[in-house]
TORDREN-537395 format. One line per 4 residues: their letters; for each residue x, y, z of N, C-alpha, C. Coordinates in steps of 0.2 Angstrom, whole numbers, plus 2048, in hexadecimal, padded with zeros to 3 digits. Layout:
TORDREN-537395
a = X/Y/Z/X/Y/Z/X/Y/Z; ...
***
This chain:
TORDREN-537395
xxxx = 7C5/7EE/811/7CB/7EE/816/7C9/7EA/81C; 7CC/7E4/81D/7CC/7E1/823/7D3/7DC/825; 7D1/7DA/82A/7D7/7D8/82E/7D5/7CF/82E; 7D7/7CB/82D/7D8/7C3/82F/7DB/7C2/836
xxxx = 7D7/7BE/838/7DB/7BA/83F/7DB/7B3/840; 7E0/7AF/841/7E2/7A9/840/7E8/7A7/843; 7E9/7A1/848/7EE/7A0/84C/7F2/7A4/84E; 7ED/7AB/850/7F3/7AD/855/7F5/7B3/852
xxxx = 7F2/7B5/84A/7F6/7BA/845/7F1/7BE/843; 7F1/7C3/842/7ED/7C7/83E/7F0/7CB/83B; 7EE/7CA/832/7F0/7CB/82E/7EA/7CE/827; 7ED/7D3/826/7E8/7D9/822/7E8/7D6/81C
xxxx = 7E3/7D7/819/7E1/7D6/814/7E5/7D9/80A; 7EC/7D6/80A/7EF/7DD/806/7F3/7E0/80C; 7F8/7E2/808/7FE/7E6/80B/7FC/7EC/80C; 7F7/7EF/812/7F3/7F7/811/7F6/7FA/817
xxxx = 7F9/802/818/7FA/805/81C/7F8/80B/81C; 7F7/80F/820/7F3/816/821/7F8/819/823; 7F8/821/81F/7FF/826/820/7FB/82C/821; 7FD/82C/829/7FB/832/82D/7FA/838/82D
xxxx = 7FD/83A/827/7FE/843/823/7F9/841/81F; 7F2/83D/81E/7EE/83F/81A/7EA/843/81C; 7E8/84B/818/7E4/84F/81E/7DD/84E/820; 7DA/84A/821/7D4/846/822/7D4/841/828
xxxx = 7DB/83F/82A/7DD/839/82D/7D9/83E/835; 7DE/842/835/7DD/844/83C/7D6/846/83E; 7D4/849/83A/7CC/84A/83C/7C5/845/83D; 7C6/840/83B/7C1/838/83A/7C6/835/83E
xxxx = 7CA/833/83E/7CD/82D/843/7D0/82F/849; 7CD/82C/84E/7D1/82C/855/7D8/828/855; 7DC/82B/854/7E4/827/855/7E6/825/859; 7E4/829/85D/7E4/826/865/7E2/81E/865
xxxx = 7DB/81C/863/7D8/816/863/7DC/80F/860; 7DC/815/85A/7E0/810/854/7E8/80D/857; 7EC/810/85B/7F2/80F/85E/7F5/80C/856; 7F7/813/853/7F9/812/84C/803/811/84D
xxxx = 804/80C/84A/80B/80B/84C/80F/80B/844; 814/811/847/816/814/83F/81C/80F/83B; 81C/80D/835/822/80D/832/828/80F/82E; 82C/80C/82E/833/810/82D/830/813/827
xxxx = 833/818/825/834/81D/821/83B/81A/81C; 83B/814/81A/840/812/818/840/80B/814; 844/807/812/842/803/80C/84B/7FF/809; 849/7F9/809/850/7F5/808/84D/7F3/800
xxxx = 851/7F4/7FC/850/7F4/7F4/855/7EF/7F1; 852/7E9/7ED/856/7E5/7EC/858/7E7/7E7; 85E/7E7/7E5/861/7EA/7DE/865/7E3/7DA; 860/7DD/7DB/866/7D9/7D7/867/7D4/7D9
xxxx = 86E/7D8/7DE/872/7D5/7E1/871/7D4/7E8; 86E/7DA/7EA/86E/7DB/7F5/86B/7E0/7F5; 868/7E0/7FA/864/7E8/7FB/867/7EF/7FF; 863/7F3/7FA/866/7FA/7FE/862/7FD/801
xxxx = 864/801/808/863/802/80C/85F/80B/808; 857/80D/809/857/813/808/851/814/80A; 850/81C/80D/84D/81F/80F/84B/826/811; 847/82A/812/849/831/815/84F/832/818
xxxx = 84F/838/816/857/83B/819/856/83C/821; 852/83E/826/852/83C/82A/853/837/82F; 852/833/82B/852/82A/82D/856/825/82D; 858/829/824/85E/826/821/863/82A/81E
xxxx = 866/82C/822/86B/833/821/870/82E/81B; 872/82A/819/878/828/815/871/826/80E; 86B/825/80F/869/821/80A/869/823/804; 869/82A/802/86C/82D/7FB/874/829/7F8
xxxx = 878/829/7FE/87F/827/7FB/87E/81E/7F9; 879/81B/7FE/876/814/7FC/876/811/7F6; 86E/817/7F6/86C/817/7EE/871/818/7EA; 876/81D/7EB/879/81C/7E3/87E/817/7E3
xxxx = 884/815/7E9/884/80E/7E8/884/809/7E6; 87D/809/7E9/877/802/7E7/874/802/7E1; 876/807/7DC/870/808/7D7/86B/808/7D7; 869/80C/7DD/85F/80C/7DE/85F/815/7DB
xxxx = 865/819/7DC/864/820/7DA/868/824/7D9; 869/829/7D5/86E/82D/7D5/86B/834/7D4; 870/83B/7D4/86E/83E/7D5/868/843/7D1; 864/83F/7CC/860/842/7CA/859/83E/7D0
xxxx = 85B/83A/7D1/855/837/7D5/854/83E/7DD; 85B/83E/7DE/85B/844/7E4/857/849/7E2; 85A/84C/7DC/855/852/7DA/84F/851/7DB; 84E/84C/7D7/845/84B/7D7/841/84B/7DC
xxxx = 845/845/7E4/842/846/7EA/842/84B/7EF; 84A/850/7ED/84A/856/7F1/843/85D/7ED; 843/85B/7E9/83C/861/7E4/838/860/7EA; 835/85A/7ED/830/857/7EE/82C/856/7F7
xxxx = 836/856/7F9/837/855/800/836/85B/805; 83B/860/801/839/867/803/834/86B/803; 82F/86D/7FF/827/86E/7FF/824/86B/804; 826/864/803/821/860/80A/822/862/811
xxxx = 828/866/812/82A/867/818/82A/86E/81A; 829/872/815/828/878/816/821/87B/815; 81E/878/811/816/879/80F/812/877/811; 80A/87B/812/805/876/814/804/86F/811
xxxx = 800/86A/814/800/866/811/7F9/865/80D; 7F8/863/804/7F4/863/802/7EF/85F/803; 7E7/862/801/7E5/85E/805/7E1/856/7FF; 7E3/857/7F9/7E3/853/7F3/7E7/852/7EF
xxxx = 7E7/84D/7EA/7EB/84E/7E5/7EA/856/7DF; 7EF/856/7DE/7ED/85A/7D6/7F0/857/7D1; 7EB/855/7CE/7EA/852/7C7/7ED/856/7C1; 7F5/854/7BD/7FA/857/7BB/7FA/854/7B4
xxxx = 7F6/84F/7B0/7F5/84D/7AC/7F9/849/7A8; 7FD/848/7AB/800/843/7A9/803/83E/7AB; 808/839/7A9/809/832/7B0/80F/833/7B6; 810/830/7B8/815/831/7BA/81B/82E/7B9
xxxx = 81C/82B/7B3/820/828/7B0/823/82E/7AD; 81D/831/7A7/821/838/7A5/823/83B/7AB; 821/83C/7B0/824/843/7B1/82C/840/7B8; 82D/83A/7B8/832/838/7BA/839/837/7B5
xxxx = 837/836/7AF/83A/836/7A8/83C/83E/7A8; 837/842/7A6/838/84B/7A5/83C/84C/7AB; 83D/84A/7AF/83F/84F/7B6/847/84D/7B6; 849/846/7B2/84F/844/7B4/850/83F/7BA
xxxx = 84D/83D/7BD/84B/83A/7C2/851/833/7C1; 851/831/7BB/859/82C/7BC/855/825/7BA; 856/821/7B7/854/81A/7B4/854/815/7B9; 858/815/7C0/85D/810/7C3/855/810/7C8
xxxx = 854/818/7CA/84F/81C/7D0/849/81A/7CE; 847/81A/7C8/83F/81A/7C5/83F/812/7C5; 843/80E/7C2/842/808/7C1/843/802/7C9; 848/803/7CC/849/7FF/7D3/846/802/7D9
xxxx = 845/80A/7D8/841/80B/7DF/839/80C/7DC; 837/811/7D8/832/814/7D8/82B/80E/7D6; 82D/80C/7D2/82E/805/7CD/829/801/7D4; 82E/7FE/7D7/82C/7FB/7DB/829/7FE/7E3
xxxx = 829/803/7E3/827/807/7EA/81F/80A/7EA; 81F/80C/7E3/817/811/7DF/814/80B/7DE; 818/807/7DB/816/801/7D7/811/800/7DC; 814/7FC/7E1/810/7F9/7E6/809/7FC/7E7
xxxx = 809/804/7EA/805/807/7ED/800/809/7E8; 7FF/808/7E1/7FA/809/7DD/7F9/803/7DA; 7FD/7FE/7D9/7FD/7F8/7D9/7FE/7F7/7D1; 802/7FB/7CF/806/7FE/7C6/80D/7FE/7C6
xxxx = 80F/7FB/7C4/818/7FC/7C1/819/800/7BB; 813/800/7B8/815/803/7B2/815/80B/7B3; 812/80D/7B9/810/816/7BC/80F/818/7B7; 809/816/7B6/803/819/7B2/7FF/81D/7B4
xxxx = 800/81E/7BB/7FB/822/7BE/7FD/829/7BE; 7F8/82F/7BF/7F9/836/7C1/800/837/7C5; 804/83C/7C0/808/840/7C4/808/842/7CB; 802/844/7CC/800/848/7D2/7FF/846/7D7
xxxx = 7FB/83E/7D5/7FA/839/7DA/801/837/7DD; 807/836/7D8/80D/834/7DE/80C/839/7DF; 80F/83F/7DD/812/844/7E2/80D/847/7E9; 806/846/7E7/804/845/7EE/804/83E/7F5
xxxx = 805/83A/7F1/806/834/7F6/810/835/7F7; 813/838/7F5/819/838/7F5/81A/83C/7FC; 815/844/7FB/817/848/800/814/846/806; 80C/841/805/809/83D/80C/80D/838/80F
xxxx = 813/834/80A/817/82F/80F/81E/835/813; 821/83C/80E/825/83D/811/823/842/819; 81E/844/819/81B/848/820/81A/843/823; 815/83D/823/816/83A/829/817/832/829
xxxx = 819/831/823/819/82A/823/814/824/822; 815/81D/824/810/81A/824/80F/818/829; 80B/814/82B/807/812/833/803/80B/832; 801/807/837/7FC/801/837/7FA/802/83E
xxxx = 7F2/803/83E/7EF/802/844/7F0/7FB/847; 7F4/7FC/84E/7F6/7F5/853/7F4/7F0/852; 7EB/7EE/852/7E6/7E9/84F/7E7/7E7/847; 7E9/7EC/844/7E7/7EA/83D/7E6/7F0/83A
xxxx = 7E4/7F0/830/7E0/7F5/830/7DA/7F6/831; 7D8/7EF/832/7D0/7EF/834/7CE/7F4/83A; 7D0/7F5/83C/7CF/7FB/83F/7CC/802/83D; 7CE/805/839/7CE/808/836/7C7/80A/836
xxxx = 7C3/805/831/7BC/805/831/7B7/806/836; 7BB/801/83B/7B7/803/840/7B7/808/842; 7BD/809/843/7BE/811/848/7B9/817/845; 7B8/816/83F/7B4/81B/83A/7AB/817/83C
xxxx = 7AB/812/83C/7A5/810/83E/7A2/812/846; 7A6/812/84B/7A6/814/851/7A1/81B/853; 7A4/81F/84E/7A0/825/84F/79A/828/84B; 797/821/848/791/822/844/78B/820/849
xxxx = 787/824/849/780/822/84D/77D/81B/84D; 779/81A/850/775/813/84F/770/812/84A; 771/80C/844/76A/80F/842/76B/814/83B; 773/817/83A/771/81C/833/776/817/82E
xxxx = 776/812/82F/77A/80F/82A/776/80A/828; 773/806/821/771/804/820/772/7FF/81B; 772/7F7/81C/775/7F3/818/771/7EF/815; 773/7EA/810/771/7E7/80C/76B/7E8/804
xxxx = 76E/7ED/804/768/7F0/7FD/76B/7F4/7F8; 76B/7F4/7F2/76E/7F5/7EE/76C/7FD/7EB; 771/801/7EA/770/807/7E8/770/807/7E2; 76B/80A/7DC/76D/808/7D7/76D/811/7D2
xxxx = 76D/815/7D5/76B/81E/7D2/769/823/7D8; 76F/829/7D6/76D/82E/7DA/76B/835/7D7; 766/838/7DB/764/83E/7D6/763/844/7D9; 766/848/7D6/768/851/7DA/761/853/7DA
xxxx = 75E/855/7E1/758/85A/7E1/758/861/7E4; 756/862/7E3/755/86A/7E5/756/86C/7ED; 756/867/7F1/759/868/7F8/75B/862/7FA; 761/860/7F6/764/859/7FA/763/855/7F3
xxxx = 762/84E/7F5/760/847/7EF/760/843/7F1; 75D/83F/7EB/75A/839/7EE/75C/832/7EA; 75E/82B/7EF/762/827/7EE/75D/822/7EA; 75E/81D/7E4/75A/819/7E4/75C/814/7E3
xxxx = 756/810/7E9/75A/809/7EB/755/803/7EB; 759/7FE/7ED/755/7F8/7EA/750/7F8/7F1; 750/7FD/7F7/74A/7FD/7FB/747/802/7FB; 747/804/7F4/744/80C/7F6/748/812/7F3
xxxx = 743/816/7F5/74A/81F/7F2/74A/821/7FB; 74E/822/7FB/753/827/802/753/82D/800; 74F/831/803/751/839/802/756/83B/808; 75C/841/805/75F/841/80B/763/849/807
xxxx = 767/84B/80C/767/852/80B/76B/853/805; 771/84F/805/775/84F/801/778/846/801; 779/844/7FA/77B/83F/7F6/782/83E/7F5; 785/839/7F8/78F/839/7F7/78F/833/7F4
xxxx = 792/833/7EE/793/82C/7EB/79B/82B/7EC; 79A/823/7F3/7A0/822/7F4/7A2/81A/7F5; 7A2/819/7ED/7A3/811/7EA/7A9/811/7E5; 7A9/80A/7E4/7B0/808/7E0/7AD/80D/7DA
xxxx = 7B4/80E/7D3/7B2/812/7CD/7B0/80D/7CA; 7AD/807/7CA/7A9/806/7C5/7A1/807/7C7; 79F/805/7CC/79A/806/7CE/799/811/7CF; 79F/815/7D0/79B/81C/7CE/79B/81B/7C9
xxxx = 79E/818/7C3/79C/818/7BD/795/817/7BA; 793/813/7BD/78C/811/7BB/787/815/7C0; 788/818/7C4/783/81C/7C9/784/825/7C6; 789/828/7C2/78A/82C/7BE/78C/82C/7B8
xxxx = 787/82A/7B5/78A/82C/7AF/78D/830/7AD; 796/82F/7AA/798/836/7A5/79E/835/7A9; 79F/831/7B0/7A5/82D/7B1/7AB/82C/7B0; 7B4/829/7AF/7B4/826/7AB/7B5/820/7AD
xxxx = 7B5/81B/7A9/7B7/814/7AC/7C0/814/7B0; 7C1/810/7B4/7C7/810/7B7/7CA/807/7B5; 7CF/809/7B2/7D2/800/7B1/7D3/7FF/7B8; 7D2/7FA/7BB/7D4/7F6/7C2/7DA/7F4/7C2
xxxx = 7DD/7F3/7C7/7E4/7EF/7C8/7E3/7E9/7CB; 7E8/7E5/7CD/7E6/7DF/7D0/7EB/7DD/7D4; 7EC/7D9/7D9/7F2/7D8/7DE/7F2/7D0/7E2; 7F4/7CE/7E4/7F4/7C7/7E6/7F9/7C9/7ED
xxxx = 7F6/7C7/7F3/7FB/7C7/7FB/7FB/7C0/7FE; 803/7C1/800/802/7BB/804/807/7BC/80B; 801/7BB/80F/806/7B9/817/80A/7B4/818; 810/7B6/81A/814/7AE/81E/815/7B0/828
xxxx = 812/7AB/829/812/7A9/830/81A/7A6/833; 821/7AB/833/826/7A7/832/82C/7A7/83C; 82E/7A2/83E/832/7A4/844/835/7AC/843; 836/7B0/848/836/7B6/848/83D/7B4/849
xxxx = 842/7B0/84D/847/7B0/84C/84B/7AA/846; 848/7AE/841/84B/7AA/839/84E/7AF/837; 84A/7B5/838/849/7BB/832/84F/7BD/832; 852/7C0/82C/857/7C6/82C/857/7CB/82F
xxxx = 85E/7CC/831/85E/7D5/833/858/7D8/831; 858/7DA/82B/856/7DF/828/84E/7DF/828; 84D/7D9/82B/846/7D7/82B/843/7D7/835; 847/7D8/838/847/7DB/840/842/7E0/83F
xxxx = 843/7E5/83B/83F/7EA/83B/837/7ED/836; 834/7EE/837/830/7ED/833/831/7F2/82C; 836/7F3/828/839/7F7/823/837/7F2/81C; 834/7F7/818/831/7F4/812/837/7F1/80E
xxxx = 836/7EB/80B/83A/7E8/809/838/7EA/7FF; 83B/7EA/7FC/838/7EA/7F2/83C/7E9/7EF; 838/7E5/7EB/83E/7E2/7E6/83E/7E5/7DF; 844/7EA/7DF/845/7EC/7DC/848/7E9/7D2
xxxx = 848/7E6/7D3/849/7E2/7CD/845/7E1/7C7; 83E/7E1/7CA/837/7E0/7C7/837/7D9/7C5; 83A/7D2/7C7/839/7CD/7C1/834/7C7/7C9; 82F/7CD/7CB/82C/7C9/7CF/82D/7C2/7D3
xxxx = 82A/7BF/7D5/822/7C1/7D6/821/7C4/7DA; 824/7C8/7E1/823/7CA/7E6/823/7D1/7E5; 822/7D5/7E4/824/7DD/7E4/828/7DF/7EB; 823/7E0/7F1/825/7E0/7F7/822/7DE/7FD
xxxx = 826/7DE/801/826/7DA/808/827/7DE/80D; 825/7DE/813/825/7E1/819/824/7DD/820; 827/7DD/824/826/7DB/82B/823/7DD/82E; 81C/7DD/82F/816/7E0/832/816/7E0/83A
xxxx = 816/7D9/83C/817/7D8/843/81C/7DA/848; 823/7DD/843/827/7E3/847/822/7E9/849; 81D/7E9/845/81B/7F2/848/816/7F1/84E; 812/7ED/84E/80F/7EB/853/80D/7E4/853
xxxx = 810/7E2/85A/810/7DD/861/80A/7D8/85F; 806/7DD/85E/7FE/7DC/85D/7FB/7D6/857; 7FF/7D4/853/7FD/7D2/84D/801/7CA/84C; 807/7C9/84F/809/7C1/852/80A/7C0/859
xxxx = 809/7BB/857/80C/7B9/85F/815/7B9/860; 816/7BA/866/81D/7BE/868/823/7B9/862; 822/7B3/862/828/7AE/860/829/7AF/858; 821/7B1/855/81F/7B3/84D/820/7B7/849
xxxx = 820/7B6/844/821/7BD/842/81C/7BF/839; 816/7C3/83B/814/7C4/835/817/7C7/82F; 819/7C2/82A/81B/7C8/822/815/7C8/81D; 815/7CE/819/80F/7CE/814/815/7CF/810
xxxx = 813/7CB/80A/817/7CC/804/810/7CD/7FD; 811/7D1/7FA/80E/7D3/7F3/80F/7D3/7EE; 80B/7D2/7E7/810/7D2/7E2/809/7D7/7DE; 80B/7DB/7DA/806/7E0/7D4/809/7DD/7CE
xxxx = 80B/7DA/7CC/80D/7D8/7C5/809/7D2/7C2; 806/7D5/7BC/800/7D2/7BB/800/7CA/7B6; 807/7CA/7B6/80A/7C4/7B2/80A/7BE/7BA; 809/7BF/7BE/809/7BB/7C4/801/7BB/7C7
xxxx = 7FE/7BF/7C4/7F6/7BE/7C9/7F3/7BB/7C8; 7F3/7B5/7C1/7EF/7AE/7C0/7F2/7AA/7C3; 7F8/7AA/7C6/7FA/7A3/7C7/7F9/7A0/7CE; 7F5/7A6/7D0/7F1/7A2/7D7/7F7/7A3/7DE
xxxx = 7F4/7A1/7E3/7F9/7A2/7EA/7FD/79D/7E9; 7FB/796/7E9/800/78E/7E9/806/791/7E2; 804/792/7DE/80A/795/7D9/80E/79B/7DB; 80B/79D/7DD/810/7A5/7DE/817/7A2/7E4
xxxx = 814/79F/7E9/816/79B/7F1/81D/796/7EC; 81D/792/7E9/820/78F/7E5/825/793/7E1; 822/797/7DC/828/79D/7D9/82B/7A0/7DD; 828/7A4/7E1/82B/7A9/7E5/833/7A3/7EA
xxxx = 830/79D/7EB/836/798/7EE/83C/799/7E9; 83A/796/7E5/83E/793/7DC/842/799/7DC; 83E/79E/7DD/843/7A7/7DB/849/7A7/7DE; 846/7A2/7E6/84B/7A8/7ED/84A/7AF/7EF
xxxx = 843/7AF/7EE/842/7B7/7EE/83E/7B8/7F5; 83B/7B1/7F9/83A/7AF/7FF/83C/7AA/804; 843/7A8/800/846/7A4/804/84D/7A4/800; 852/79D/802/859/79E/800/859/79D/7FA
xxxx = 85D/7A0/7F5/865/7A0/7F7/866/7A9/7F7; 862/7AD/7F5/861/7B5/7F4/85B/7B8/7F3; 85C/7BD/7F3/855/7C1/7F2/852/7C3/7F7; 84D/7BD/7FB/84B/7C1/801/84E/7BC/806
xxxx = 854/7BB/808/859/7B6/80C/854/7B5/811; 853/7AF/813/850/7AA/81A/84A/7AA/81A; 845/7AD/816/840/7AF/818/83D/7A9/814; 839/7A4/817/836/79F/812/82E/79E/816
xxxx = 828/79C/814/822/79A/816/826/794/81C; 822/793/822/822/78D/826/81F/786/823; 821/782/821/820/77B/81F/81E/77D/817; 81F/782/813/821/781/80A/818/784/80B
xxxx = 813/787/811/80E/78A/80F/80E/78B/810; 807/791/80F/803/797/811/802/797/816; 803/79B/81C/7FD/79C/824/7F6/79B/821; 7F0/79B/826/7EA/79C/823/7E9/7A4/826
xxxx = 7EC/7A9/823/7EA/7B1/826/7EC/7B6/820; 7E8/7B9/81F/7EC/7C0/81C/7EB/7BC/813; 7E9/7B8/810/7EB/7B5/809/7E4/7B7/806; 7E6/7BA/801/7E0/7BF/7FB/7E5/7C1/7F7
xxxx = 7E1/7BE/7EF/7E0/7C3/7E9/7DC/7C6/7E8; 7DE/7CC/7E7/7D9/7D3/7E4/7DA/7D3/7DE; 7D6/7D1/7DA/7D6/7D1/7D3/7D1/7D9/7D2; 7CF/7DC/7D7/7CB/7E4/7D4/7CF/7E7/7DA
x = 7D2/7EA/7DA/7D6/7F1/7DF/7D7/7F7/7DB
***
């Protein structure tokens, strides 16, 4: 997790946000520090043709009649969000996922949830945030990340998300953090355990294996392996007065259609000041479609033009790189995510 800085822009690494109803967030991070600056609870969905306006019903009181205008939802999509909306506003909030065993594909298929709903919004909304189209992932998992964006949304610390780390760093003593050595096995003892590393074995009271899942896979055997996802980001560094309305605000933009390359887009530098300069305007656009993740940054820049899906004549209207590149900020594929 870190943040780029380059003429004047600092841009994250990947399209990453922190959603303040995780229950962990309040306790470890000072948010006060972080000057965490929230975004809309809401999303312009391109169905095709133009985008529809939708979002929380607080936010977006018409956005149900949107969607079903728009073809992003009908009333089985309602069902599905109100099952989900109301527990989260009346119930404690959990404090993990629970693991429901099957994907969320079944259980948005079982519930009725509507083809228009599952394929233009979820499609591209989960998609992104697990970095899967197909939602393959645990049932449980969206509906726990469903209930953490409907409580409190998302946020971007002022700075960046690099912050984050630090902020978590900040309150660790001098001295207990040690780098450059490889861990290779941990072993439960009878009062605590002991780490075994390329400087030695570390005795310490207790052992927390807290690495990517291929690497606990090998530190525990009996594991399972995890398939990885992969994602490609790119920042445009664009005049702040080019942008569309809809892009004034920092409201997630997704392309609901799926025929890539971008999945979604966002205006960063509306949520915070902090991240362009006043004239600029930071966007991070993404693509998780893995028919696009070989073709490299200069190919994506190129198709995503050819589309219109970052410039004219539709799709993502005005919005085009300055001079046909890339910024030098915020540009990484993550072929392991």
């Amino acid at each position: 997790m870190a943040t780029d800085t380059g003429e004047g822009v600092r841009g994250d690494r990947g399209v990453q946000v922190h959603l303040p109803a995780y229950p962990e967030a309040g306790e470890w991070l000072d948010r006060k520090a972080l000057d965490l600056r929230p975004l809309p609870r809401q999303a312009q969905v391109w169905n095709g043709r133009r985008f529809v306006h939708v979002g929380h019903p607080l936010e977006v009181p018409r956005g149900p009649l949107h969607a079903l205008l728009g073809g992003v939802g009908g009333p089985g999509a309602a069902r599905f969000m109100l099952r989900r909306l109301v527990p989260a506003a009346l119930h404690p909030t959990p404090t993990e996922p629970c693991l429901r065993g099957e994907t969320a594909l079944s259980l948005l298929e079982r519930e009725g949830a509507g083809r228009r709903f599952l394929d233009r919004f979820v499609r591209s909304f989960f998609g992104g945030v697990f970095l899967d189209r197909t939602l393959a992932m645990d049932a449980g998992l969206l509906e726990f990340l469903l209930i953490m964006f409907a409580r409190g949304g998302a946020a971007i610390p002022a700075e960046g998300m690099e912050m984050l780390p630090r902020d978590l760093a900040a309150g660790v003593p001098a001295g207990r953090v040690r780098l450059r050595f490889a861990v290779h096995a941990g072993e439960r003892q009878a009062h605590g355990g002991t780490g075994r590393t390329t400087a030695g074995p570390l005795e310490a009271a207790a052992v927390i294996v807290a690495v990517d899942a291929s690497a606990a896979s090998r530190l525990l055997p009996g594991l399972p392996e995890i398939a990885w996802r992969s994602t490609v980001q790119m920042a445009f560094d664009a005049p702040r007065a080019s942008l569309p309305a809809s892009l004034a605000s920092p409201v997630l933009h997704l392309e609901g259609e799926g025929t890539g390359p971008v999945n979604h887009l966002v205006h960063l530098s509306a949520a915070s000041e902090r991240l362009a300069p006043p004239a600029r305007a930071l966007l991070s656009a993404s693509s998780v479609d893995p028919a696009w993740l070989d073709v490299g940054e200069r190919g994506m820049v190129a198709a995503t033009q050819a589309t219109g899906k970052l410039g004219t004549p539709n799709g993502w209207p005005g919005i085009a790189p300055p001079r046909g590149s890339l910024p030098p900020v915020a540009r990484s594929q993550v072929p392991v995510a």
